[in-house]
C-alpha positions as CSV (number, residue, x, y, z in Angstrom):
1,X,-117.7,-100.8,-42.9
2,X,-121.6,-100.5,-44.6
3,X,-122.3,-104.1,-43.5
4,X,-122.2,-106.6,-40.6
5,X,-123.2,-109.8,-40.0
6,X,-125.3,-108.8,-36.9
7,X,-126.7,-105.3,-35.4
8,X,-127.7,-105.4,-32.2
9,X,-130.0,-102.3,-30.9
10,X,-129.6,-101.3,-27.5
11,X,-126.2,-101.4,-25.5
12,X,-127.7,-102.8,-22.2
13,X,-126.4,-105.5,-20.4
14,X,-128.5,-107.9,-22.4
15,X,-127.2,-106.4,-25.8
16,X,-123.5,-106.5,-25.0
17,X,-123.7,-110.3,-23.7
18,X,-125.4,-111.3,-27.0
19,X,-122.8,-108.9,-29.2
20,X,-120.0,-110.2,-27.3
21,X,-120.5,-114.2,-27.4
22,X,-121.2,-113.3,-31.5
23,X,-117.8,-111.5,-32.1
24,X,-116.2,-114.3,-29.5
25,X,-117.3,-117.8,-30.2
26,X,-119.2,-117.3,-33.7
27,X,-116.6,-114.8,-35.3
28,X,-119.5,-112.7,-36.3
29,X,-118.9,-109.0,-37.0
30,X,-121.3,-106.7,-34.6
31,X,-122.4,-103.2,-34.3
32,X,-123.7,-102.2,-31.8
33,X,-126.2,-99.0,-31.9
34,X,-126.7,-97.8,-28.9
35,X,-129.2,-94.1,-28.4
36,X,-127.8,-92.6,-25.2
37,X,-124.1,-91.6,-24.6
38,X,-123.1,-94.2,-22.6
39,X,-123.4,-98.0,-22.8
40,X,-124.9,-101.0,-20.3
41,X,-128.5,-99.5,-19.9
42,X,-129.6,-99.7,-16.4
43,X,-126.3,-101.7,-15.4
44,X,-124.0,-99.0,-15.9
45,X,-122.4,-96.7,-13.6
46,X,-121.9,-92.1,-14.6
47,X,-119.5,-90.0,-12.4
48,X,-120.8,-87.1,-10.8
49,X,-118.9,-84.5,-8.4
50,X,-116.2,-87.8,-7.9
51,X,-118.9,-90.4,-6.9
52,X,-119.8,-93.2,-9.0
53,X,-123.7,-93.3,-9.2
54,X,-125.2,-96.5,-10.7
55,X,-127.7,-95.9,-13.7
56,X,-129.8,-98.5,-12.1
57,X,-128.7,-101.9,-10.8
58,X,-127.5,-101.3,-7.2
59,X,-126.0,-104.4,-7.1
60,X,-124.6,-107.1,-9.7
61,X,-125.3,-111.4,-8.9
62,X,-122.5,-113.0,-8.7
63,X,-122.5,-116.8,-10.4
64,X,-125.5,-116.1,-12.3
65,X,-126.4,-116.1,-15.6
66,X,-124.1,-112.9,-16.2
67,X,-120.8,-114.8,-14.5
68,X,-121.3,-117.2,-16.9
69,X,-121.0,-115.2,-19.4
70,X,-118.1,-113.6,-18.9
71,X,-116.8,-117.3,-17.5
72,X,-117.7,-118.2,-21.6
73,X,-116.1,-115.6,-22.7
74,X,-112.8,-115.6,-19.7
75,X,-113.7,-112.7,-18.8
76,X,-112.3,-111.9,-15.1
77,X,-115.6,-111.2,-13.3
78,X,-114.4,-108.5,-10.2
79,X,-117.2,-108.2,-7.3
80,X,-116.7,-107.3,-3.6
81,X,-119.0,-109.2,-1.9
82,X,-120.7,-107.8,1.5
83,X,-120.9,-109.9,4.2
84,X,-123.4,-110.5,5.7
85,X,-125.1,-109.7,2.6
86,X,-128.9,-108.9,3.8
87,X,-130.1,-107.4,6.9
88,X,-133.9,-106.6,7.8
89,X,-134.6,-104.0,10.2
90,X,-137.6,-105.0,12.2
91,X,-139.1,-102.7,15.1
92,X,-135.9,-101.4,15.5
93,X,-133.4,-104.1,15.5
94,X,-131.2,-105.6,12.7
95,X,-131.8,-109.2,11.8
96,X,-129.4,-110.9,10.0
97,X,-131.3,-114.3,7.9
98,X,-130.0,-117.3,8.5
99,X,-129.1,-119.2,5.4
100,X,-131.6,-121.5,5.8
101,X,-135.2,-121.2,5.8
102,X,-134.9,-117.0,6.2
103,X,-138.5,-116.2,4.8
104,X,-140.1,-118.1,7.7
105,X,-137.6,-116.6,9.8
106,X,-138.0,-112.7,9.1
107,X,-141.9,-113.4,9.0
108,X,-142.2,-114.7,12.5
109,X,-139.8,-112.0,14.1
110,X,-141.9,-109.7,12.2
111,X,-145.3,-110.8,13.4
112,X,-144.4,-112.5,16.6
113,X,-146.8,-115.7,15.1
114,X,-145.0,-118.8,14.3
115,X,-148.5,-120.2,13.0
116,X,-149.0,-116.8,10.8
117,X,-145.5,-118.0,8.9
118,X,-146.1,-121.2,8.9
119,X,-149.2,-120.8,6.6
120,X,-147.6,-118.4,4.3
121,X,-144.8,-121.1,4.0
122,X,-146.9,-123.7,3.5
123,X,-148.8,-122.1,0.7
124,X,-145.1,-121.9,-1.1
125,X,-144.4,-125.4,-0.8
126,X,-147.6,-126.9,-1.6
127,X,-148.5,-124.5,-4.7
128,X,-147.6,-126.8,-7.2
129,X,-148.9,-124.7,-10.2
130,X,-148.2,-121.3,-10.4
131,X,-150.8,-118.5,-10.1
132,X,-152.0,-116.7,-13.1
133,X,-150.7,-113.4,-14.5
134,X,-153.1,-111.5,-12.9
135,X,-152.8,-112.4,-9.7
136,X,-150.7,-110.1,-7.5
137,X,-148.2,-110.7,-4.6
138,X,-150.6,-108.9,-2.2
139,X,-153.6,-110.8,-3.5
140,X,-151.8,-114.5,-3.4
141,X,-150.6,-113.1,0.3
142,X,-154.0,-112.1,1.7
143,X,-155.5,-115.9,1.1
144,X,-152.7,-116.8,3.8
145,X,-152.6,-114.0,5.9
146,X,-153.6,-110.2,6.7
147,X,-150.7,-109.6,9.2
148,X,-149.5,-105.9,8.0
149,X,-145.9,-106.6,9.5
150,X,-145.5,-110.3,6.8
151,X,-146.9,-108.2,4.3
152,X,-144.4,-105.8,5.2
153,X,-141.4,-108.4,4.5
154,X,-143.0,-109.2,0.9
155,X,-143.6,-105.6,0.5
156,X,-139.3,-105.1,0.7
157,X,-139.2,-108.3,-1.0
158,X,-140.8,-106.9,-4.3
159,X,-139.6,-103.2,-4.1
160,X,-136.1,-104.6,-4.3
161,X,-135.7,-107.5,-6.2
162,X,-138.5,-106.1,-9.2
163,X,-139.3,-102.5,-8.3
164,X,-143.3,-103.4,-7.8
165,X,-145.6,-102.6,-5.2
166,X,-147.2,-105.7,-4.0
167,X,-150.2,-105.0,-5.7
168,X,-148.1,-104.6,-8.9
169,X,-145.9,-107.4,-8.8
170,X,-147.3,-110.9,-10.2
171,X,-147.2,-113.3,-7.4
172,X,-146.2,-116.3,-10.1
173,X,-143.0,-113.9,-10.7
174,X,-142.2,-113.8,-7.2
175,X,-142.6,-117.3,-6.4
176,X,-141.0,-118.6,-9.0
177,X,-138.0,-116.4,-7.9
178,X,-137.8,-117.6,-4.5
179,X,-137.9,-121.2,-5.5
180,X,-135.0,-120.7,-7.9
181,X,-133.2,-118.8,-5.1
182,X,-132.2,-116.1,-7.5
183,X,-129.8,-113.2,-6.3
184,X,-128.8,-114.9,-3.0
185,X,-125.1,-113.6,-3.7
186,X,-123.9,-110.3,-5.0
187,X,-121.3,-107.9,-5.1
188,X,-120.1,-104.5,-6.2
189,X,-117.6,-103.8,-8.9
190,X,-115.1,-101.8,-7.5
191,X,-114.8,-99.5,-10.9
192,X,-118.6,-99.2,-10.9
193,X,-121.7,-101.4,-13.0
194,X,-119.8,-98.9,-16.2
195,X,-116.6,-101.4,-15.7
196,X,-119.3,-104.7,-16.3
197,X,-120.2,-103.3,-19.9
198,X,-117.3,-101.5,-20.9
199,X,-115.4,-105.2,-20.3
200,X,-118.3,-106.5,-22.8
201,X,-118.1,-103.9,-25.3
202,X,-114.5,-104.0,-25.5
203,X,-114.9,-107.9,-26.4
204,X,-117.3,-106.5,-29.4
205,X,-114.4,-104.3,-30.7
206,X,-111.5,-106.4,-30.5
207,X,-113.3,-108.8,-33.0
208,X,-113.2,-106.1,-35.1
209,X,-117.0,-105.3,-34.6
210,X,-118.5,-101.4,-33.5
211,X,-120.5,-99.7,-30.5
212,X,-121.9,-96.4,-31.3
213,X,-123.0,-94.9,-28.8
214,X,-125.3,-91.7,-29.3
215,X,-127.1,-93.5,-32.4
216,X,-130.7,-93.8,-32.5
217,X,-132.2,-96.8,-34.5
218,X,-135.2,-95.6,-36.8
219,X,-135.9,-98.7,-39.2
220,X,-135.6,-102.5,-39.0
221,X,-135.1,-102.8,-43.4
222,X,-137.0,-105.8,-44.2
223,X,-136.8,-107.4,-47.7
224,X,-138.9,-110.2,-48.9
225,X,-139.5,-111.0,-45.3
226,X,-135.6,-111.2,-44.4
227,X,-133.7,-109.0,-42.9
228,X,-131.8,-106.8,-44.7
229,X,-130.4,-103.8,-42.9
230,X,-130.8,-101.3,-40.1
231,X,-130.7,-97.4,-39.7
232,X,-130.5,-95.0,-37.5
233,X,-129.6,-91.4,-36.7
234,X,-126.0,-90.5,-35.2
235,X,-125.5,-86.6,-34.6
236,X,-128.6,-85.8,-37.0
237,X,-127.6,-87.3,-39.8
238,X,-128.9,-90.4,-41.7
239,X,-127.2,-93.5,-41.0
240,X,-127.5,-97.1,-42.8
241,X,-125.5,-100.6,-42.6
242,X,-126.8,-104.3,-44.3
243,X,-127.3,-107.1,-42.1
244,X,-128.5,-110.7,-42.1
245,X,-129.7,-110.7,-38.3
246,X,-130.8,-107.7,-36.0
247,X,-131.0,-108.4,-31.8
248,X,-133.2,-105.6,-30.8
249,X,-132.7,-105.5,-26.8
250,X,-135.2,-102.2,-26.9
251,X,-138.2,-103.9,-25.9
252,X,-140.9,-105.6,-27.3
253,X,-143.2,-102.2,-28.1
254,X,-139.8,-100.8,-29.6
255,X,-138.4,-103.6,-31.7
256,X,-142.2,-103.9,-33.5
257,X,-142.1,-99.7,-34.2
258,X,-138.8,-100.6,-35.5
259,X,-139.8,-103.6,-38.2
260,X,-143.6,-102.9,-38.6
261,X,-146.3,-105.0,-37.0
262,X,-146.9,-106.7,-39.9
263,X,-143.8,-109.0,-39.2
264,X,-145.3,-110.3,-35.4
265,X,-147.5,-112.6,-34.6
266,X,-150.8,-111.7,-33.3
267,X,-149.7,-113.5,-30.1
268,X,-146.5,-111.5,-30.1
269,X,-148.1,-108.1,-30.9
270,X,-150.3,-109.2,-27.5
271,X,-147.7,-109.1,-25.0
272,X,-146.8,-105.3,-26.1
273,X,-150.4,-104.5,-24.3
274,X,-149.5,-106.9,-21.2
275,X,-146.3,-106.1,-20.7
276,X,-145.9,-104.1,-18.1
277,X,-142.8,-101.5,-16.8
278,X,-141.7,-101.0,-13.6
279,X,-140.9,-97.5,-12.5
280,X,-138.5,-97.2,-9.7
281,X,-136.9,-94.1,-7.7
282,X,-133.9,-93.5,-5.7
283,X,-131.9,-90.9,-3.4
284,X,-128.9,-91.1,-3.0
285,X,-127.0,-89.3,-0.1
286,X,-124.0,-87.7,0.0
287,X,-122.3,-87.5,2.8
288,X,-118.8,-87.9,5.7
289,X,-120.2,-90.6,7.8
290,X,-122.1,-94.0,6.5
291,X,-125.7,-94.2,7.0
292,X,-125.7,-97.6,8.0
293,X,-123.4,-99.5,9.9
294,X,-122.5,-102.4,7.9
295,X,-122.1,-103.0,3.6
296,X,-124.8,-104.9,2.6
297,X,-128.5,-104.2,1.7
298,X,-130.9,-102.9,4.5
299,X,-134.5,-103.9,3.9
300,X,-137.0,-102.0,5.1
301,X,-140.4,-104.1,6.0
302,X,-141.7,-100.8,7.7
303,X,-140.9,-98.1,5.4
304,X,-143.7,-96.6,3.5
305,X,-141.8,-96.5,0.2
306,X,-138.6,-97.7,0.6
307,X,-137.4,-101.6,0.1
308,X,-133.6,-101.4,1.3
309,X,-130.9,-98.8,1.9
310,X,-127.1,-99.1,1.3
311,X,-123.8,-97.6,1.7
312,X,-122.0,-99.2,-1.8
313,X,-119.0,-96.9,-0.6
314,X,-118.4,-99.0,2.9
315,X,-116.8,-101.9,0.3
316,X,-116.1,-99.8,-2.2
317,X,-114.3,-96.5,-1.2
318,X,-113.1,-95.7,-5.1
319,X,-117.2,-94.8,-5.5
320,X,-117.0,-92.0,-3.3
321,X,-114.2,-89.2,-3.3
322,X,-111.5,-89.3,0.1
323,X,-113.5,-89.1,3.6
324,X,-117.0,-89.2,1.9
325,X,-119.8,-91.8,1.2
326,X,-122.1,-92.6,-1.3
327,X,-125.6,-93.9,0.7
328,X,-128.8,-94.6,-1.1
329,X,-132.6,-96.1,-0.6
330,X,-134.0,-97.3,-3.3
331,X,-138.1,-97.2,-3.4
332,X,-141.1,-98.9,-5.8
333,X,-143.8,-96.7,-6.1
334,X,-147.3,-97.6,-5.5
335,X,-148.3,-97.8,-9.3
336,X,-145.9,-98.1,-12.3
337,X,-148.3,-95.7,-14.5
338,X,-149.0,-92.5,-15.8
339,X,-150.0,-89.6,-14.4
340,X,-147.3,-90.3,-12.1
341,X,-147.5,-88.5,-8.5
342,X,-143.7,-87.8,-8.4
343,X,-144.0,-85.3,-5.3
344,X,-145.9,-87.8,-3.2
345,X,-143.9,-90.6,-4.0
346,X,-140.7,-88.4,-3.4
347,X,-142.1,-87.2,0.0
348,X,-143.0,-90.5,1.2
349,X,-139.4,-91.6,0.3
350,X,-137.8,-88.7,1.9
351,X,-139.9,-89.5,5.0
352,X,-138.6,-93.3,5.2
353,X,-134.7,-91.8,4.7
354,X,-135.6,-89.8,7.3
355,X,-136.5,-92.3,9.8
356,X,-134.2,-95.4,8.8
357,X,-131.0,-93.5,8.1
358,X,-129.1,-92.7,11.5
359,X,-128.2,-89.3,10.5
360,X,-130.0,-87.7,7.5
361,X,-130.6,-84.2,8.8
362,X,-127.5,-83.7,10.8
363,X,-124.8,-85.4,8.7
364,X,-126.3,-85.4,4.7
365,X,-123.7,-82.9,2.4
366,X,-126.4,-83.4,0.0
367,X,-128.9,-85.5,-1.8
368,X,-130.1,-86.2,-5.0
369,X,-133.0,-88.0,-6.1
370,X,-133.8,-90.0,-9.7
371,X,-136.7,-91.2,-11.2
372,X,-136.6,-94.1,-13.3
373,X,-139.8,-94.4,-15.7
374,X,-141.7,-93.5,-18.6
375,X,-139.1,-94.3,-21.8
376,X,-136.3,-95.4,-19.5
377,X,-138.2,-97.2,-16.2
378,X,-137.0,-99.5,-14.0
379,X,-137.2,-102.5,-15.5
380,X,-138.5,-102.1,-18.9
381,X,-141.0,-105.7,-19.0
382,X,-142.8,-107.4,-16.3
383,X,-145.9,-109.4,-17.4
């Protein structure tokens, strides 16, 4: 077929949701171009050596915004849930939040100072507008308090939840993220993030609609200021198909090199200079035993680098091949930006697995540690 209704650029979670609800509810015909081999972006899932190793998300939320989705589209939406879900290991002991009011809880067992919570927790209530872009986590923090051991809980906080350092992350993100209480369940599919979008795509192709994976998207065409037509380049040769709409979910920087900045606002062509990526690193251990005792998240207040550590393969055996287990800590570096310091950031990391796994010298098979940035970071935009 040389023409669709809609292309959509990049096979990440985002672009399969929008490609499936087109083919689904609107009857639209869809290809999907995708550049790497594999579909769902950073929530995907690759096999090596019979483990399932996640191409970014560790975890998937369960009833948000992607459960309805696949609720829209009646989709059967598989997680195994961990319970508990979240533990914090403070000066050696494992605290387990309660479900209510756990920020002011982990910051008082990690300071020892109801009062020194208390403010921190007051300055979230009573901020009624949000701070400005350029206000950090660590400089919203510091007007409350200078304890190292609460800056320590926001420190996990923000490594996790949006791979930034606290003096990285934007404290308006933050904020606005525990007030809406986001991620306070997930799960892990037992096939792997790979069996979230391959559920997707396959929604795209029995409408009768495309994914081609391994296709790099070169042009937006543009005629007489409409869309016309996209094209790309699939095993080195030249490739073209006529549209009426393109969804580009390449990024803001990408989707104007694709049409040309003369198409963007002056306002839009801003936020390609403010937007900011978020670089993130992991190792993952391989290895007989667990490294922690229970199938939830760690976080990791004290570490230098790391925000949590997890054992996916406690819930989820099928991720790990018979008698083995997939365990991995997940750090932010200090600065998303180039020149990047990889070999301090990886030695600080390997310091923290170290210290906060129970066996990593004695009992690790092997390791191997990725680095998510440049092109293909962590998160691709945070303002």
């Amino acid at each position: 077929m040389n023409k669709f209704d809609v292309v959509v650029i990049g096979a990440g979670i985002g672009g399969l949701s929008a490609g499936a609800l087109l083919a689904d509810s609107g009857g639209f015909q869809v290809l999907i171009l995708e550049y790497l081999p594999f579909i769902g972006g950073r929530c995907s899932s690759l096999k090596h050596k019979g483990y399932t190793m996640t191409t970014g998300a560790v975890a998937i939320e369960g009833g948000g915004s992607l459960q309805r989705i696949f609720d829209d589209l009646g989709l059967p939406f598989d997680l195994r849930y961990p319970e508990p879900q979240v533990k914090y290991l403070i000066k050696g002991q494992q605290h387990e939040p309660p479900k209510k009011g756990a920020l002011g809880f982990l910051m008082t067992e990690a300071c020892g100072s109801p009062d020194e919570a208390d403010r921190v927790m007051k300055g979230l209530r009573e901020t009624t507008e949000l701070p400005p872009p350029d206000v950090s986590v660590a400089d919203w923090l510091s007007g409350y308090t200078n304890d190292p051991e609460i800056h320590g809980i926001f420190r996990a906080l923000c490594g996790g939840i949006i791979s930034l350092s606290l003096d990285e992350a934007g404290a308006a993100e933050l904020i606005s993220l525990i007030r809406a209480r986001s991620f306070r369940r997930f799960g892990f599919p037992p096939g792997g993030n790979a069996e979230i979008a391959e559920t997707l795509g396959r929604v795209v192709e029995r409408a009768g609609g495309s994914i081609l994976a391994g296709s790099k998207a070169t042009n937006i065409l543009i005629d007489d200021g409409e869309i016309s037509g996209v094209q790309w380049i699939e095993d080195g040769r030249k490739e073209q198909v006529s549209c009426s709409f393109v969804i580009s979910n390449a990024g803001i920087g990408k989707t104007v090199e694709l049409a040309g900045r003369q198409w963007f606002s002056a306002e839009e062509l801003s936020r390609i200079d403010q937007a900011k990526a978020a670089y993130s690193m992991t190792i993952e251990i391989l290895s007989h035993r667990p490294q922690i005792d229970f199938p939830g998240l760690l976080y990791l207040p004290e570490a230098r680098r790391a925000a949590f550590a997890a054992c996916p393969s406690l819930l989820c055996p099928e991720w790990a091949p018979e008698g083995m287990h997939l365990n991995l800590i997940l750090g932010a570096p200090s600065r998303s930006e180039e020149p990047f310091d990889g070999q301090t950031e990886l030695e600080l990391l390997l310091e923290d697995a170290k210290e906060f796994f129970l066996d990593f010298d004695q009992e690790t098979d092997d390791w191997i540690m990725r680095s998510f940035r440049k092109d293909w970071p962590g998160l691709r935009i945070l303002s």
